[in-house]
C-alpha positions as CSV (number, residue, x, y, z in Angstrom):
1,X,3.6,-1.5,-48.4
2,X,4.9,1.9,-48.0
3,X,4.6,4.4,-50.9
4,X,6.2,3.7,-54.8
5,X,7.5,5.9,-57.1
6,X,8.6,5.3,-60.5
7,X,11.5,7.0,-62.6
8,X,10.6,5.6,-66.1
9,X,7.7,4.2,-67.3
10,X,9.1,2.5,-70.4
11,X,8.7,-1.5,-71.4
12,X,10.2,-2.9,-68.3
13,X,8.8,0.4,-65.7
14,X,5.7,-0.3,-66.8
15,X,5.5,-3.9,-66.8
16,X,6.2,-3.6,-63.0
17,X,4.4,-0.8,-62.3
18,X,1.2,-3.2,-63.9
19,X,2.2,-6.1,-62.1
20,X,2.3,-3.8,-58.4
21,X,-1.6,-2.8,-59.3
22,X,-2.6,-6.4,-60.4
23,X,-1.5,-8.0,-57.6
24,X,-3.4,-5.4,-55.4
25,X,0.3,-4.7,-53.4
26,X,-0.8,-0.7,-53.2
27,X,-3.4,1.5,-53.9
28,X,-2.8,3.6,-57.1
29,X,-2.6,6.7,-55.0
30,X,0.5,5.6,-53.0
31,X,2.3,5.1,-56.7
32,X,4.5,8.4,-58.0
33,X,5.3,8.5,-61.4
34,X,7.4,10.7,-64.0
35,X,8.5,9.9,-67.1
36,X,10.1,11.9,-69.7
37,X,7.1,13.0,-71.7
38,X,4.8,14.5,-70.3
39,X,1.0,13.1,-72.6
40,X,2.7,9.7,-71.0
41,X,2.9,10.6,-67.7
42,X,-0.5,11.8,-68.1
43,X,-2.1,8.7,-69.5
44,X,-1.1,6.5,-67.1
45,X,-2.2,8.7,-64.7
46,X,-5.4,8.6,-66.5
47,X,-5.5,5.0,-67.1
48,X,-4.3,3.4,-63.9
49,X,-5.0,6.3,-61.7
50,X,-1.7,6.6,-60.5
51,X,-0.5,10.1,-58.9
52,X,1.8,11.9,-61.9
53,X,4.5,14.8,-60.7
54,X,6.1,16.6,-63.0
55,X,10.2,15.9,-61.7
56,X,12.5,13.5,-61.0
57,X,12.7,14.7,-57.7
58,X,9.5,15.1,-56.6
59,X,9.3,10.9,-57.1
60,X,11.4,10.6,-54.2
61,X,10.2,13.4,-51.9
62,X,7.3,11.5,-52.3
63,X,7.8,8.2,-52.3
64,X,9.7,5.4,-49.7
65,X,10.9,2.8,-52.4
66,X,11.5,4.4,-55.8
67,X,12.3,2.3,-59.0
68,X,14.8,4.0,-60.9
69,X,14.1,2.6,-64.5
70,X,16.1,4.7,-67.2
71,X,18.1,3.7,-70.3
72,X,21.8,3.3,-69.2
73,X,22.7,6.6,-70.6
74,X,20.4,8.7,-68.8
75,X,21.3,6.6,-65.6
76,X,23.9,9.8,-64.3
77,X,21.8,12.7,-65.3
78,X,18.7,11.0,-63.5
79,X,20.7,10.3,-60.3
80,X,22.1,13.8,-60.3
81,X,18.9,15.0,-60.0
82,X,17.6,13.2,-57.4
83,X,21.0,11.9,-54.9
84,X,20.3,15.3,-52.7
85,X,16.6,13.8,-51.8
86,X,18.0,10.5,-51.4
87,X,17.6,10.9,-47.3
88,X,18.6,7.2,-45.7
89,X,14.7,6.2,-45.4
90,X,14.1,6.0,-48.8
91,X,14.9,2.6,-50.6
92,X,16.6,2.8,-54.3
93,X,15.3,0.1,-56.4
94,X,17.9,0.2,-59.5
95,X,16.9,-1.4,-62.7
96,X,19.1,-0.4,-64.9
97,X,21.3,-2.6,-66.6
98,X,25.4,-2.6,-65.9
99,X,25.0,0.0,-62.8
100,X,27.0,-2.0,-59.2
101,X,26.3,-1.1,-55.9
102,X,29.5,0.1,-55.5
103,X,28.7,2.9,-58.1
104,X,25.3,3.8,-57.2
105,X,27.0,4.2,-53.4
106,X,29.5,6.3,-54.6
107,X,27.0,8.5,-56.9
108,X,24.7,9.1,-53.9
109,X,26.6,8.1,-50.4
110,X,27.6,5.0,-48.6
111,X,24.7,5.2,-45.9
112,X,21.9,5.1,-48.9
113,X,19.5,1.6,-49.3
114,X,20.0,0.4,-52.6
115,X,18.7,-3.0,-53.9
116,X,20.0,-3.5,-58.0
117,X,17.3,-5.9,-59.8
118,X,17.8,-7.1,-63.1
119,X,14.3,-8.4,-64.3
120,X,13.3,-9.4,-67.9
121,X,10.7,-9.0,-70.8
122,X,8.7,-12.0,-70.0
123,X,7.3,-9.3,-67.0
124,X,5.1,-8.0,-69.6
125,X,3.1,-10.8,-69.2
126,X,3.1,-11.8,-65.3
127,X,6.1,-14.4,-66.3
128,X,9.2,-12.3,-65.2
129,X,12.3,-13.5,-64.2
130,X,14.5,-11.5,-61.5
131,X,17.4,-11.3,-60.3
132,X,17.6,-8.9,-56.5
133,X,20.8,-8.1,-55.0
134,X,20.4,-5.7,-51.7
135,X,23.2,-3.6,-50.2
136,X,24.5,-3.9,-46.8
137,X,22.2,-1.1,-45.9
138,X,19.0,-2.4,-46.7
139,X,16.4,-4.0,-43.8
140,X,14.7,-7.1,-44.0
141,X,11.2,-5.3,-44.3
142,X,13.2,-3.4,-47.4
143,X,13.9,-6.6,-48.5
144,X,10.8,-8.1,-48.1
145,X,8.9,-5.4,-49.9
146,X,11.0,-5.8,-52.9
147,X,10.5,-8.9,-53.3
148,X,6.7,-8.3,-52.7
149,X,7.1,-6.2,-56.1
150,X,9.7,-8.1,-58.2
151,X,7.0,-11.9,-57.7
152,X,4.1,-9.6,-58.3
153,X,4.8,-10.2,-62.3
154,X,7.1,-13.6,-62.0
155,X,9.9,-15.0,-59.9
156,X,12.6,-13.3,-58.0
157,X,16.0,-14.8,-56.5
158,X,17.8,-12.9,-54.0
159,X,21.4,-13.5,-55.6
160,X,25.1,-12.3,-54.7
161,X,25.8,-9.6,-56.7
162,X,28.8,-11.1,-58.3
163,X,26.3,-13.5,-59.9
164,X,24.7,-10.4,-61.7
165,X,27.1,-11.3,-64.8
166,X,25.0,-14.6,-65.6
167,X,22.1,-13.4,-65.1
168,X,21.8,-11.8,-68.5
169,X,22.6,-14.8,-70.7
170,X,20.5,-16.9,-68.5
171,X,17.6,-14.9,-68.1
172,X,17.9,-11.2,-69.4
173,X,18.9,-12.1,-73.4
174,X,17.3,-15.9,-73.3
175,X,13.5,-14.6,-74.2
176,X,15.6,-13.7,-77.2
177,X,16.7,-17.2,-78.0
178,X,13.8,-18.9,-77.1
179,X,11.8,-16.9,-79.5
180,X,14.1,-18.1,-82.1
181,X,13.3,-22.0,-81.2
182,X,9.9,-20.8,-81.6
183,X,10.5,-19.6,-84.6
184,X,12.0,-22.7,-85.8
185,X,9.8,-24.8,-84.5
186,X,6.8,-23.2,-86.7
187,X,9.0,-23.1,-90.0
188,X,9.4,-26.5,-89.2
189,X,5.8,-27.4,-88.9
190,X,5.0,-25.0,-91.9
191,X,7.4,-27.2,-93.9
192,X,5.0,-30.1,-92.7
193,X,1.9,-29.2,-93.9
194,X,0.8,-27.0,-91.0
195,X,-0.7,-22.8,-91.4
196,X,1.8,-20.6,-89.6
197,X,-0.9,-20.0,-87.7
198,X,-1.8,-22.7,-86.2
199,X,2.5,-23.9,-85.9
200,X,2.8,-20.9,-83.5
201,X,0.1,-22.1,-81.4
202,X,1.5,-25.6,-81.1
203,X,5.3,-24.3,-80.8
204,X,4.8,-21.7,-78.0
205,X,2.2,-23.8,-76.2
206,X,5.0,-26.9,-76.1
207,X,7.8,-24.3,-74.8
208,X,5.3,-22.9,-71.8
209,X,4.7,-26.7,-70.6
210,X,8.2,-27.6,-71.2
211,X,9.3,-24.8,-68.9
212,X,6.4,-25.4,-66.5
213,X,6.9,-29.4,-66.7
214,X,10.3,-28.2,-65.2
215,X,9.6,-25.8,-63.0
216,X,6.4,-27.9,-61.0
217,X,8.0,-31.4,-61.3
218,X,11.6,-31.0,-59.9
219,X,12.8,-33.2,-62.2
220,X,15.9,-32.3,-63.6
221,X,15.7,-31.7,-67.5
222,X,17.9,-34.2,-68.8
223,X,15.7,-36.8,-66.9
224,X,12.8,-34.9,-68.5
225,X,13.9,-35.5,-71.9
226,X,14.8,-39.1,-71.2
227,X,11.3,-39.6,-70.7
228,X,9.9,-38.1,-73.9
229,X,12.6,-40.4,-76.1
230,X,11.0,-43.4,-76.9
231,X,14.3,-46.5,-77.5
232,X,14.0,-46.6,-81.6
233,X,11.2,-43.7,-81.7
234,X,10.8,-40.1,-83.6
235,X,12.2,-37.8,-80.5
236,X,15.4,-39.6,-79.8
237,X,16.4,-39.3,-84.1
238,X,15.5,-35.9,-83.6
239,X,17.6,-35.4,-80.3
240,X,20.6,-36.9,-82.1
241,X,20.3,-35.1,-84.8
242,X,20.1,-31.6,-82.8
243,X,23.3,-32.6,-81.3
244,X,25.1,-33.8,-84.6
245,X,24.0,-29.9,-85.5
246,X,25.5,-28.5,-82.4
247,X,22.6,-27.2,-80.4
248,X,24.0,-27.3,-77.4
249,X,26.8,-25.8,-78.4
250,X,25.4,-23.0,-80.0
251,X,23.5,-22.3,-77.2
252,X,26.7,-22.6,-74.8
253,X,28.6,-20.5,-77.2
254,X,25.7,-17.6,-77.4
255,X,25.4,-17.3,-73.5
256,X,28.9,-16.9,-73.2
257,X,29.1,-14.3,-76.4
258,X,26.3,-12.3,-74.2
259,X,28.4,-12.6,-70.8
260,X,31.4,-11.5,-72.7
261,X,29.9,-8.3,-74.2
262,X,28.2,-7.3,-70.7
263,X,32.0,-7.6,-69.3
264,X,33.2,-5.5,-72.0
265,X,30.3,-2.9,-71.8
266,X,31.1,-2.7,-68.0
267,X,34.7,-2.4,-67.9
C-alpha cells in the first residue's frame, strides 16, 4: 500500500482513516493528514500517530492516494488548492457527495486518476457500505488499493457511475430510516411492558441478524420472511397489517423523495 493522505478528518474522513489503521493496511507514518483546525489535526496526530502537515497541498506532495473528504461547499476551494500537485501518479479518492468524474476531470485535467466513492455512516463502526466508481485512468493496482481501504470498515461494490444516483436512498440516507424502524420497534415494545432500555437492545439486535440472516444465507428476503410467518400465527397479522399501513410504500416513496432531491441538488 503506497502512502495516504487525508483532506478532512470529519465523521466519514475519520471513520476511514480508523478503519485503514485497524485493519493494519499502513503504518501510521505513511498516512498525511490536514484538516481545517489545527488542535484536530494535532490530536489525531497525537492519538493515532499519524504524520500532520499544515496544507492542503502538502497532503498530496506527500502522499500517492489522497482522500479528498470535504463538505460539498468547500469541495472547489480545496481542489483549487491542490489541482497543480495533482501530477498523473497520484490517485484522487473523492468522497464528496454530488461531485462526477466528469467535473473533477475538468477541475484538475483529463489525464488525472480519480476514483469517486460514496460510503456511509455505518463506517463508524466497521459496517460501511460503499459505492467505488474509477475513471478510465485509474490501474488495476489503483483499483485494488481502493478497495483495500473502502472493505477495511465494510463492503464496497465497484459500480457504473451512472448507478451513483441510487446509491444514496439505498445506502447513503437508509441508516436514517432504519434507525426510525428502530425507533419504532422499541416504542412498540415500551407500549408492551418492556424498559426503553432493554426494547433497544432487543430491536437493534433483531435488525443486525435480519441484515446478517440476509447477507450470509443468500436467501432472498421475501423467502426470508415467508419463513418467520407462521399459517394463522402473530408475524403474518402483523405483516398484513404493515402492508394495510403502507410500509412498503412509504418506504418506496421515501427512496424515491431522496433520489429526487440528489437530482435536483445536482442539476
Amino acid at each position: 500500500m503506497r502512502n495516504i493522505g487525508f483532506i478532512g478528518c470529519g465523521n466519514m474522513g475519520g471513520a476511514i482513516l480508523n478503519g485503514i489503521l485497524k485493519a493494519g493496511l499502513l503504518a501510521p507514518e505513511h498516512i498525511f493528514i490536514h484538516t481545517a483546525t489545527p488542535a484536530k489535526r494535532e490530536e489525531l496526530a497525537a492519538k493515532l500517530h499519524v504524520c500532520a502537515v499544515n496544507s492542503n497541498r502538502e497532503v498530496v506532495e506527500n502522499a500517492d492516494l489522497i482522500i479528498l473528504a470535504v463538505k460539498p461547499y468547500l469541495f472547489d476551494e480545496v481542489f483549487a488548492q491542490i489541482k497543480e500537485v495533482l501530477s498523473e501518479d497520484k490517485v484522487l479518492i473523492s468522497v464528496a457527495a454530488g461531485q462526477s468524474l466528469a467535473n473533477m476531470e475538468k477541475l484538475s485535467s483529463a489525464e488525472t486518476k480519480i476514483i469517486r466513492t460514496m460510503p456511509n455512516t455505518p463506517a463508524s463502526v466497521g459496517e460501511g457500505m460503499s459505492a467505488v466508481t474509477p475513471n478510465k485512468n485509474c490501474t488495476q493496482k489503483d483499483i485494488e488499493e481502493t478497495m483495500a481501504i473502502f472493505t477495511s470498515f465494510g463492503k464496497a461494490e465497484i459500480i457504473p457511475e451512472h448507478l451513483m444516483d441510487a446509491v444514496p436512498a439505498v445506502s447513503g440516507s437508509s441508516p436514517a430510516y432504519i434507525f426510525m424502524l428502530i425507533n419504532a420497534l422499541c416504542d412498540g415494545a415500551v407500549r408492551d411492558g418492556m424498559s426503553r432500555s432493554m426494547a433497544l437492545t432487543f430491536a437493534a439486535q433483531a435488525v443486525l441478524g435480519s441484515a446478517k440472516m440476509v447477507l450470509e444465507s443468500g436467501i432472498h428476503p421475501e423467502q426470508l420472511k415467508d419463513m418467520v410467518c407462521s399459517p394463522g400465527g402473530t408475524t403474518i397479522e402483523a405483516v398484513a397489517k404493515l402492508e394495510e399501513k403502507g410500509f412498503r410504500d412509504a418506504v418506496l416513496a421515501g427512496m424515491k423523495a431522496c433520489t429526487d432531491r440528489l437530482k435536483e441538488m445536482n442539476s
